[in-house]
C-alpha positions in Angstrom: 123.3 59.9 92.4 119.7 60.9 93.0 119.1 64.2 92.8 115.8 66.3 93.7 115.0 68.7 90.4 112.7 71.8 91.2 111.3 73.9 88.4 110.7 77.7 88.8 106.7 76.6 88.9 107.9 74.4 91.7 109.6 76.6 93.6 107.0 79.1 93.1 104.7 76.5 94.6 106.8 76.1 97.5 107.9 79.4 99.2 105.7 82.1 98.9 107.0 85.9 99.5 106.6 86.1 103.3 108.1 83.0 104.0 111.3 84.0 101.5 111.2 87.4 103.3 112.2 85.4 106.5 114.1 83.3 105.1 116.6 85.7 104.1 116.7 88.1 106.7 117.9 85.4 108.8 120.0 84.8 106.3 121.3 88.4 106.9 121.3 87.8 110.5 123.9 84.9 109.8 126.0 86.7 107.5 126.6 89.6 109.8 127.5 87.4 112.7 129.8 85.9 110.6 128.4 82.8 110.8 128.0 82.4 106.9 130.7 81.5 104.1 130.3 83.7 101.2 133.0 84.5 98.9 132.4 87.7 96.8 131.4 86.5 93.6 133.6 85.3 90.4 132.2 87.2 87.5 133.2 86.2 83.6 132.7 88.5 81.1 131.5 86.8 78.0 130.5 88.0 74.1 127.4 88.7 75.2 127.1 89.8 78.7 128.4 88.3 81.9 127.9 84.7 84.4 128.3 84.9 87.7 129.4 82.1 90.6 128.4 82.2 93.6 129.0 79.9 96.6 127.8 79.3 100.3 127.5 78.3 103.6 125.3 79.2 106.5 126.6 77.0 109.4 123.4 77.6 111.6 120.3 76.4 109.1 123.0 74.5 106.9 122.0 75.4 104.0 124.9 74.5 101.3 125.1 75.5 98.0 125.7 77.8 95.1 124.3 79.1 91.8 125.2 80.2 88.4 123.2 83.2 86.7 123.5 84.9 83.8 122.7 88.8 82.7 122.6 88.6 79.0 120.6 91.8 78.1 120.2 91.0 74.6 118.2 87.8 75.0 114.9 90.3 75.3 115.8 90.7 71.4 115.7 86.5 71.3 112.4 86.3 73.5 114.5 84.8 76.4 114.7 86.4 79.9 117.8 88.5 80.5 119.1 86.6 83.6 118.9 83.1 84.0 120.1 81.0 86.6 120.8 77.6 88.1 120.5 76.4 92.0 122.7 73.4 93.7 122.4 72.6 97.0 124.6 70.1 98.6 124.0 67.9 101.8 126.3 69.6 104.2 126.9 66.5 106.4 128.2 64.6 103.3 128.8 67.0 100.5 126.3 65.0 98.1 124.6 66.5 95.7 121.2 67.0 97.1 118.7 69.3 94.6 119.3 71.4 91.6 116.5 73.8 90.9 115.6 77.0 88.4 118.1 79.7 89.5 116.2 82.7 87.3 112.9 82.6 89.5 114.6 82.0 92.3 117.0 84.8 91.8 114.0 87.1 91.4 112.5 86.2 94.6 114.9 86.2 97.0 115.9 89.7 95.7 112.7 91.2 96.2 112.8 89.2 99.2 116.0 90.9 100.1 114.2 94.5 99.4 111.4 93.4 101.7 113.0 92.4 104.7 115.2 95.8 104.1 111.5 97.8 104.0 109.8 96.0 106.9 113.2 96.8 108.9 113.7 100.7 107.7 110.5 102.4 105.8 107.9 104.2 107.9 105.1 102.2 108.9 102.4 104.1 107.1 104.0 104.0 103.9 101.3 103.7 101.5 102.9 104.8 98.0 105.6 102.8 96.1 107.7 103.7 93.1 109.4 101.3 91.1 111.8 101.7 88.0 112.0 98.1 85.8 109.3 96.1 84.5 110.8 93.1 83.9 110.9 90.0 86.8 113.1 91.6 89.6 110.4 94.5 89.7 107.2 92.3 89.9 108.8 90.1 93.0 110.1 94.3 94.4 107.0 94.8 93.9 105.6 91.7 95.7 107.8 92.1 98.5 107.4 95.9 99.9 103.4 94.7 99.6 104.0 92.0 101.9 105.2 94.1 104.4 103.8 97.5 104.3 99.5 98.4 103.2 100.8 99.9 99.8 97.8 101.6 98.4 99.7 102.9 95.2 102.1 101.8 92.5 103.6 103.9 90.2 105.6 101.9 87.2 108.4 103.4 85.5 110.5 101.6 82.6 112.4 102.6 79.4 109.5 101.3 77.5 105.7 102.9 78.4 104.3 99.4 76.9 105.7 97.3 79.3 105.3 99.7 82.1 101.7 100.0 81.3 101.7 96.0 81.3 103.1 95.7 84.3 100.7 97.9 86.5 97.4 96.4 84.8 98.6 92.8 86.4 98.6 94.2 89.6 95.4 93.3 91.6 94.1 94.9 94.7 96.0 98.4 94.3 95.6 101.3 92.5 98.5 100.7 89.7 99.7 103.4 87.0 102.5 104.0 84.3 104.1 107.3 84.8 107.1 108.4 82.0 108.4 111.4 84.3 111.0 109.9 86.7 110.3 113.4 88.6 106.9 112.6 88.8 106.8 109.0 90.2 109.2 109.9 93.1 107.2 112.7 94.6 104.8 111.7 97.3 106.8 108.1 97.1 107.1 106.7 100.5 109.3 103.5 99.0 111.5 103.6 95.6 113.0 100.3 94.2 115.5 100.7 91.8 115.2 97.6 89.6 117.1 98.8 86.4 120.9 97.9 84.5 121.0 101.6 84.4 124.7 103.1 84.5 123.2 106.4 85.2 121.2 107.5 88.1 117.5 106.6 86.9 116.1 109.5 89.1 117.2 113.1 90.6 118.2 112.5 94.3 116.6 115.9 94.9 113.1 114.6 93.9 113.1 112.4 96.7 111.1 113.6 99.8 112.2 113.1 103.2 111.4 109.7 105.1 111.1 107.5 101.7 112.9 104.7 101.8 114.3 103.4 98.6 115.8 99.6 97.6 118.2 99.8 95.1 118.8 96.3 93.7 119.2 96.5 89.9 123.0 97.4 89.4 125.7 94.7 90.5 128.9 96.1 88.7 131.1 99.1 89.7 130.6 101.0 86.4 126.6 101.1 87.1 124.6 103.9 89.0 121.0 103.6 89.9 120.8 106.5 92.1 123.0 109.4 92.4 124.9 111.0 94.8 123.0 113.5 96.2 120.4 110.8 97.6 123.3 108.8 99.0 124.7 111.5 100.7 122.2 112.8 103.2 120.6 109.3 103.5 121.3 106.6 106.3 123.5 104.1 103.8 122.8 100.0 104.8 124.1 97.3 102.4 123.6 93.8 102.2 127.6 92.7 102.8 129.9 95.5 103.2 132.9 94.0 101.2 130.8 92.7 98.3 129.2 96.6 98.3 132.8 98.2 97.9 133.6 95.9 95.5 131.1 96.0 93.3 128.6 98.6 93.9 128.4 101.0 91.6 126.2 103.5 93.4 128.6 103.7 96.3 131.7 102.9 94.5 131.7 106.3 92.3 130.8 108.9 94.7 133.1 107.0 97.0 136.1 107.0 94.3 134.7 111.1 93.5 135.1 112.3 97.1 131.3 112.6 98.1 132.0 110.7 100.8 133.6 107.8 102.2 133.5 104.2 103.1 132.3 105.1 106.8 129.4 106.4 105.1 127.9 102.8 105.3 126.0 102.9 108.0 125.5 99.2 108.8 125.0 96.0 106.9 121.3 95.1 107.2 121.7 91.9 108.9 123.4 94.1 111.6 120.3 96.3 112.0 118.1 93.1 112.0 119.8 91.4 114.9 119.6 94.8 116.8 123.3 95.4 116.5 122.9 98.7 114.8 120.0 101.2 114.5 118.0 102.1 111.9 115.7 104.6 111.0 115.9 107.3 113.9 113.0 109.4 112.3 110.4 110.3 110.3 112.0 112.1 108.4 115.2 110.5 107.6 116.0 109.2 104.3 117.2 105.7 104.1 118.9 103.7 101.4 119.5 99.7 101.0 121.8 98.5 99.0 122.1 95.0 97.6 124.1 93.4 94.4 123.0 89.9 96.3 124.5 87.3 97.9 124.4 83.9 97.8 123.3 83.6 101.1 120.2 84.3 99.8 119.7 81.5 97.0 121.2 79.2 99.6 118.6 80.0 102.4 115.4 80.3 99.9 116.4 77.6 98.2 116.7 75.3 101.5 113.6 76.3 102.0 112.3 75.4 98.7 113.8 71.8 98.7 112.2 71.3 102.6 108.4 72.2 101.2 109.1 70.4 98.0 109.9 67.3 99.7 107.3 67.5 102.3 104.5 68.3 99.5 105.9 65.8 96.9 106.7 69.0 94.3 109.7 68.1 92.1 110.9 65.5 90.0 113.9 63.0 91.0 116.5 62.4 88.6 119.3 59.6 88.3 122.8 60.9 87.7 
């Protein structure tokens, strides 16, 4: 078996952040029409954190596949990244195994990809100023992502650690990029928020929030964590990535949900809904409006398609013998 191997530098080569953006909002497209497989992931709780599996199948580009990751938040203590990952995709003519690549990149960029095709489709078009909590990965490709779609003239950093959000915004080139401590603080005047966080508590005050900011909360994937609170959620236009895996496993819908805020009808649409101009989005100025994704695999599937396709056609990778 002969199998194409695709490093994170690799994959980095080969799909930069507008082409992923693309990527998976068809991707979203697919999955709404219900022309994608997608099983709501199988998570295993281990010693030290959890792995999750997740399969599928988008019939129109044929991308076939799945991928492992990992959230291990103690590996920051071992100098290793908290999530790691692992990519397969399979021919979907014959089922062969046809590239395995770096999952833990990969799993960074298609989420922030994810967040940008969510901004490009629901933030104002003069947003200018962008708030994001995290400083790790997810929050540099968030970052990234709401840049490549909107003339972000401001980033304000916020993270549990001043040192790492102070690192963060002096990497950032071509924008005026600042630490701020007071959560309070970075949301006002924000015209897009991205949640990047394992909080299990809301990370900001809904009621700081102005009207017309759009915010991308990406960071919690189980129901027991909250990124953002209630009082947000329940004036703003709701849009999730997959309706099904959102009830099941998001925890920022899930508890106000299961506390009577308001209920499942409160999701407005699934994004790939909005995309294909099945549902609308933003109807004004100033309306508040919320994405919310715990990922899919559609995602890894249809970036990493794309990532195998450049590879091949710029000679990036290394073949192995199985």
């Amino acid at each position: 078996m002969r199998l194409l191997a695709l490093s994170a530098d690799d994959v980095r080569a080969a799909v930069g952040m507008s082409a992923a953006i693309d990527a998976v909002a068809d991707a979203y497209v697919e999955l709404s029409a219900g022309r994608a497989q997608s099983p709501v992931r199988l998570g295993l709780e281990a010693d030290g954190g959890v792995a999750l599996f997740m399969p599928a199948f988008l019939s129109r580009s044929g991308a076939l596949g799945a991928k492992i990751v990992s959230v291990f938040q103690g590996n920051a203590g071992r100098g290793l990244p908290s999530i790691n990952g692992i990519v397969l995709l399979l021919d979907p003519e014959t089922g062969v195994p046809r590239a395995i690549m770096d999952g833990t990149y990969l799993t960074a960029l298609r989420t922030g990809a994810g967040s940008g095709a969510a901004t490009r489709a629901l933030a104002r078009e003069d947003a200018r100023v962008l708030t994001v909590f995290g400083a790790g990965g997810q929050a540099r490709t968030q970052i990234a992502a709401v840049r490549a779609v909107r003339d972000i003239r401001e980033v304000r950093v916020v993270s549990r650690t001043r040192t790492s959000a102070r690192r963060l915004a002096a990497e950032l080139e071509g924008v005026e990029a600042v630490a701020v401590d007071d959560p309070i603080e970075a949301v006002r005047g924000a015209d897009v928020i991205c949640a990047a966080t394992t909080s299990t508590t809301p990370v900001f005050p809904g009621t700081a929030v102005e009207p017309g900011t759009h915010v991308n909360g990406v960071g919690s994937f189980k129901p027991t964590m909250q990124e953002v609170d209630a009082r947000l959620l329940s004036g703003a236009l709701v849009v999730v990535d997959a309706r099904d895996a959102a009830l099941e496993e998001a925890g920022d819908l899930i508890v106000p949900i299961r506390e009577g805020v308001f209920g499942t009808d409160h999701i407005a649409a699934e994004l790939g809904e909005i995309l294909a101009g099945r549902a609308p989005g933003r109807t004004s100025a100033e309306q508040v409006t919320y994405f919310k994704s715990v990922g899919n695999a559609v995602q890894d599937v249809a970036v990493g398609l794309l990532a195998v396709r450049e590879a091949e056609a710029r000679g990036l990778g290394t073949t192995i013998e199985l």
